[in-house]
C-alpha positions as a printed NumPy array, in Angstrom:
array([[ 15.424,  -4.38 ,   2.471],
       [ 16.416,  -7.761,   0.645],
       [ 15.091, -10.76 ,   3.132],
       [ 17.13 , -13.366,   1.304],
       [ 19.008, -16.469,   2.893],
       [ 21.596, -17.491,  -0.32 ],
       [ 24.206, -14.781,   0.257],
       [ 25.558, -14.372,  -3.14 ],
       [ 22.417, -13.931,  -4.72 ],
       [ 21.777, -11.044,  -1.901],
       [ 25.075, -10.039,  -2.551],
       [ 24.078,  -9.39 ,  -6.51 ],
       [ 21.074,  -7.869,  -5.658],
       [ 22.799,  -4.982,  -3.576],
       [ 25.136,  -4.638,  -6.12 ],
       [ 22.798,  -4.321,  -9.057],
       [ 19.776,  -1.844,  -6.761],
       [ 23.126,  -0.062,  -5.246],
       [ 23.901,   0.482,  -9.001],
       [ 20.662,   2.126,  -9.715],
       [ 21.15 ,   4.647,  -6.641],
       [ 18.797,   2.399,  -4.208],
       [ 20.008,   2.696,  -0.466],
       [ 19.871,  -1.513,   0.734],
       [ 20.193,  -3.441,   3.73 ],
       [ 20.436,  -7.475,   4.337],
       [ 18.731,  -9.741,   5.963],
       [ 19.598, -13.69 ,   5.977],
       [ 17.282, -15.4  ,   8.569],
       [ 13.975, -15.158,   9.842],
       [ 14.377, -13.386,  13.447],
       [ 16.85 , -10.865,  11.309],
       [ 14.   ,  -9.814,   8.743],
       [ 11.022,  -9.772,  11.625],
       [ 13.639,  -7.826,  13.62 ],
       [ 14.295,  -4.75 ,  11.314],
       [ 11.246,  -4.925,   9.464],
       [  9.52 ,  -4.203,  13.292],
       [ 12.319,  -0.835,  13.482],
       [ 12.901,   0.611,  10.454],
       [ 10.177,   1.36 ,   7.411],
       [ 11.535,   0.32 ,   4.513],
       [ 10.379,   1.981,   0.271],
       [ 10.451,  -1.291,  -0.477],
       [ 11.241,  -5.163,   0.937],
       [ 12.092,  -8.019,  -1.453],
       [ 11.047, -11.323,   0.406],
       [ 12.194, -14.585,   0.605],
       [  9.941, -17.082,   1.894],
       [ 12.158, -20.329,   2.247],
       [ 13.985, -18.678,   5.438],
       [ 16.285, -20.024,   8.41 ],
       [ 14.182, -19.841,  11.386],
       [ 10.243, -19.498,   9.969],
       [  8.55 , -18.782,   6.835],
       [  8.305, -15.263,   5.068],
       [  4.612, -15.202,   4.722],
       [  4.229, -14.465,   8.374],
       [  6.611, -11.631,   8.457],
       [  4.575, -10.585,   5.209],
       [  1.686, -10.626,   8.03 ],
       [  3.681,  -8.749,  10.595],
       [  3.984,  -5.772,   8.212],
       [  0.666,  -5.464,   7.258],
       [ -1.055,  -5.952,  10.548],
       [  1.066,  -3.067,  11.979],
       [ -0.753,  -0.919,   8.908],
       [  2.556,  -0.62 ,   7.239],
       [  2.453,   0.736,   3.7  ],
       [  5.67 ,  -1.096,   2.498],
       [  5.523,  -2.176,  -0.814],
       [  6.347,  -5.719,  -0.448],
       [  8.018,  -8.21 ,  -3.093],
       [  8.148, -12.158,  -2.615],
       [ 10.922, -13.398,  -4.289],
       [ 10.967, -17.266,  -4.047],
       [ 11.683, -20.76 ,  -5.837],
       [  8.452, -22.022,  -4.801],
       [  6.396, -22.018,  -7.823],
       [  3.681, -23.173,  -6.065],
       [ -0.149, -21.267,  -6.887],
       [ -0.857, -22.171,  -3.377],
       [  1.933, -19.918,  -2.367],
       [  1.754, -16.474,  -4.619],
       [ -2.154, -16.968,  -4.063],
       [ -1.755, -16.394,  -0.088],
       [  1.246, -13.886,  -0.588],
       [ -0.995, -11.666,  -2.624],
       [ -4.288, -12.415,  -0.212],
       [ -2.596, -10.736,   2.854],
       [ -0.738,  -8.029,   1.145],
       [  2.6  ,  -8.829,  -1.167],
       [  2.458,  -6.078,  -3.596],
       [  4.2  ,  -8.538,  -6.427],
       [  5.754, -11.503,  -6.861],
       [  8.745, -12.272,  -8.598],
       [  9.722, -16.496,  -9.181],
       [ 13.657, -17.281,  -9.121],
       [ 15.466, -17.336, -11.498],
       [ 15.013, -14.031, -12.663],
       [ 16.778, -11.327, -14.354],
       [ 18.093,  -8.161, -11.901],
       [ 16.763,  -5.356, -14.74 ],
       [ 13.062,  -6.673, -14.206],
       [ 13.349,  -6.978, -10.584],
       [ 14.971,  -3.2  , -10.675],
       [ 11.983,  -2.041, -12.66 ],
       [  9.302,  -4.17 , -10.294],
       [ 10.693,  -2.023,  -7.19 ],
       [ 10.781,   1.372,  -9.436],
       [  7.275,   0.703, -10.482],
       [  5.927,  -0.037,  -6.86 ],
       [  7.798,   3.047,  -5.106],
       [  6.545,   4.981,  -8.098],
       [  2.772,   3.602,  -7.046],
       [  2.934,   4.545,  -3.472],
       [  4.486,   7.736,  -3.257],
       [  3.842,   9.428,  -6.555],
       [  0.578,   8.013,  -7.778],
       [  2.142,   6.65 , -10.361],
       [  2.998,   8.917, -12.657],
       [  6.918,   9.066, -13.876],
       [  6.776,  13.378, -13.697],
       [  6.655,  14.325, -10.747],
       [  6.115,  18.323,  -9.794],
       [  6.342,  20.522,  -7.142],
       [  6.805,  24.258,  -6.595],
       [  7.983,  24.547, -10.622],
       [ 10.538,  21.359, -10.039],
       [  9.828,  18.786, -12.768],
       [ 11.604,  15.402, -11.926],
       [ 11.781,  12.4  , -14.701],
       [ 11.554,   9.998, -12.454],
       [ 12.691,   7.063, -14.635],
       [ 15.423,   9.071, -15.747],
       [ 16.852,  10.644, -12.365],
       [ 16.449,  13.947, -13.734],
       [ 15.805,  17.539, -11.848],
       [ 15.192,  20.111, -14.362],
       [ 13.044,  24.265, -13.613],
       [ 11.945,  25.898, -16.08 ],
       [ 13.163,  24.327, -18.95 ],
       [ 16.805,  23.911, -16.818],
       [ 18.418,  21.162, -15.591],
       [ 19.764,  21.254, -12.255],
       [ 22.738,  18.935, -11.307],
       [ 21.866,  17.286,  -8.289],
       [ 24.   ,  14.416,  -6.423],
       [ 22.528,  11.124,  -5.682],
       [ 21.918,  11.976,  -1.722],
       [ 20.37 ,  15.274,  -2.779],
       [ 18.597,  13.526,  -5.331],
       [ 16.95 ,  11.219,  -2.844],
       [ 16.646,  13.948,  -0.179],
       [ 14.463,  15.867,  -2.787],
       [ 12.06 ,  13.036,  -3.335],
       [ 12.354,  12.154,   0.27 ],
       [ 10.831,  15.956,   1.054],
       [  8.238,  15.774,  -1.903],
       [  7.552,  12.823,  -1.273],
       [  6.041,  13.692,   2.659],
       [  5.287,  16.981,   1.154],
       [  3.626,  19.37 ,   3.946],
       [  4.187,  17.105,   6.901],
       [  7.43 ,  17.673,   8.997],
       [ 10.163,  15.482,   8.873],
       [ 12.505,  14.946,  11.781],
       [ 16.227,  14.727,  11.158],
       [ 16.227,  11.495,  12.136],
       [ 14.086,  10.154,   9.763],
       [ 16.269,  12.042,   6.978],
       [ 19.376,  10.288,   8.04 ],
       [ 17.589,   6.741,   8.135],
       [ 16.121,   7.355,   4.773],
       [ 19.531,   8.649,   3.468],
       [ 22.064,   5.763,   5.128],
       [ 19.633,   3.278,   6.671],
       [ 20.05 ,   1.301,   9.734],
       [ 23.876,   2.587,   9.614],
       [ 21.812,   5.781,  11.279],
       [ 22.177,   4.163,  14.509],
       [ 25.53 ,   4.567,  14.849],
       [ 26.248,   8.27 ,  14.522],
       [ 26.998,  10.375,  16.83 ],
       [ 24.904,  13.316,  15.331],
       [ 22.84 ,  14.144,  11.739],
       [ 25.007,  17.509,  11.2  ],
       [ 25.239,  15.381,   7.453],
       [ 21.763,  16.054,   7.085],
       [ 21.764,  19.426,   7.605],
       [ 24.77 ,  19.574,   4.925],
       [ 23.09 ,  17.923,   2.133],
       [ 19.792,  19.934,   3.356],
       [ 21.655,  23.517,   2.753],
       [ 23.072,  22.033,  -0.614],
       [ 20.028,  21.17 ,  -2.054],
       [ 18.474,  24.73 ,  -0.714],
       [ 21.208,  26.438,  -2.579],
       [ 20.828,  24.474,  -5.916],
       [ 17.414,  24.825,  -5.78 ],
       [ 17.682,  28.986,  -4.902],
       [ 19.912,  28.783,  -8.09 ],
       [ 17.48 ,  27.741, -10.485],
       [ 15.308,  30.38 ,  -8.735],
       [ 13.117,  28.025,  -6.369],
       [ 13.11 ,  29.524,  -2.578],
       [ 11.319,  28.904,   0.649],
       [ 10.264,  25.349,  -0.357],
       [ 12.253,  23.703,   2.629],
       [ 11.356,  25.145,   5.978],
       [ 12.987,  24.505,   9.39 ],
       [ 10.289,  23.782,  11.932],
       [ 12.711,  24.643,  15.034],
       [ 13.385,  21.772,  17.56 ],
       [ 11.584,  19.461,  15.203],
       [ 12.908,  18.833,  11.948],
       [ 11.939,  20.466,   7.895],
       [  9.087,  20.769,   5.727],
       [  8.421,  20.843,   2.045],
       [  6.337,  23.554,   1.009],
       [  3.833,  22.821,  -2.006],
       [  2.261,  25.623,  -3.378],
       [  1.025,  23.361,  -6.078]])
């Protein structure tokens, strides 16, 4: 989620992340950014504080007091110490000063996602899978398996909440974001869910994905 008032540096920031296979969504003024950040949970959100309508600090405060595990970026022109000091104190994960350049903000967001969901480390393995994370790679055994981007992020999506079940909701917010709303049905999911299954079956991994009936699916570690 980019929380950023000056439209056509949001605009460059979707293009670059979008670029770099991240899923994003906008917000321009304060009630937008409160709004979604109180229905949706977000990998990562990049935060302006100089916002139409309030300050980004207390929507900083908003995510935290719900016990949200967002990683959170504050991207702003105030250079103030006053003002990275009391982002950091309730909870911004980093803090990036304008101007800056869209490869280091790319790599601030990798390296944050990376920290939360994967303790950090850039292999990440499951069930004989070995992913290169910084490289977008999906290789068994020795063997790399072609994967495309949504399958890509459906894998880490399942690995990621490995042994918990996942509805098919969440899948199709993680996948398209708040564009989830507006579909009729998540028959997509189940698409890119078989695909992946079938990939994966090729390469000689099985069972990993279960279907918990009337629920959703379940990564399997036996790791």
């Amino acid at each position: 989620m980019i929380v950023e008032d000056e439209r056509e540096l949001s605009d460059s920031m979707v293009a670059y992340l979008s670029s770099e296979n991240y899923v994003c969504e906008q917000a321009f003024t304060y009630s937008e950014a409160r709004t979604k950040v109180a229905l949706y949970d977000y990998d990562c959100v990049l935060l302006d504080l100089m916002l139409p309508g309030g300050n980004g600090l207390d929507i900083l405060r908003d995510i935290r007091r719900r016990q949200n595990p967002t990683g959170v970026i504050i991207i702003s022109a105030k250079g103030a110490l006053d003002d990275k000091v009391a982002g950091l104190e309730i909870g911004a994960d980093d803090y990036l000063a304008k101007p800056f350049h869209l490869a280091e903000l790319s790599m601030r967001i990798y390296a944050i996602i990376r920290r939360r969901e994967f303790s950090a480390s850039n292999i990440l393995r499951s069930n004989g899978i070995e992913i290169n994370l910084p490289a977008k790679s999906v290789s068994v055994n020795g063997s790399q398996v072609i994967l495309t981007r949504t399958e890509y992020e459906l894998l880490l999506f399942f690995i990621g909440n490995r042994n918990r079940v996942i509805s098919k909701a969440s899948m199709a917010e993680h996948l398209s974001g708040d564009m989830a709303d507006m579909l009729d049905n998540y028959d997509f999911v189940y698409t890119h869910i078989k695909n992946l299954k079938a990939k994966l079956a090729e390469a000689g991994v099985r069972d990993c994905i279960s279907n918990v009936y009337g629920t959703g699916y379940k990564w399997m570690d036996s790791n």
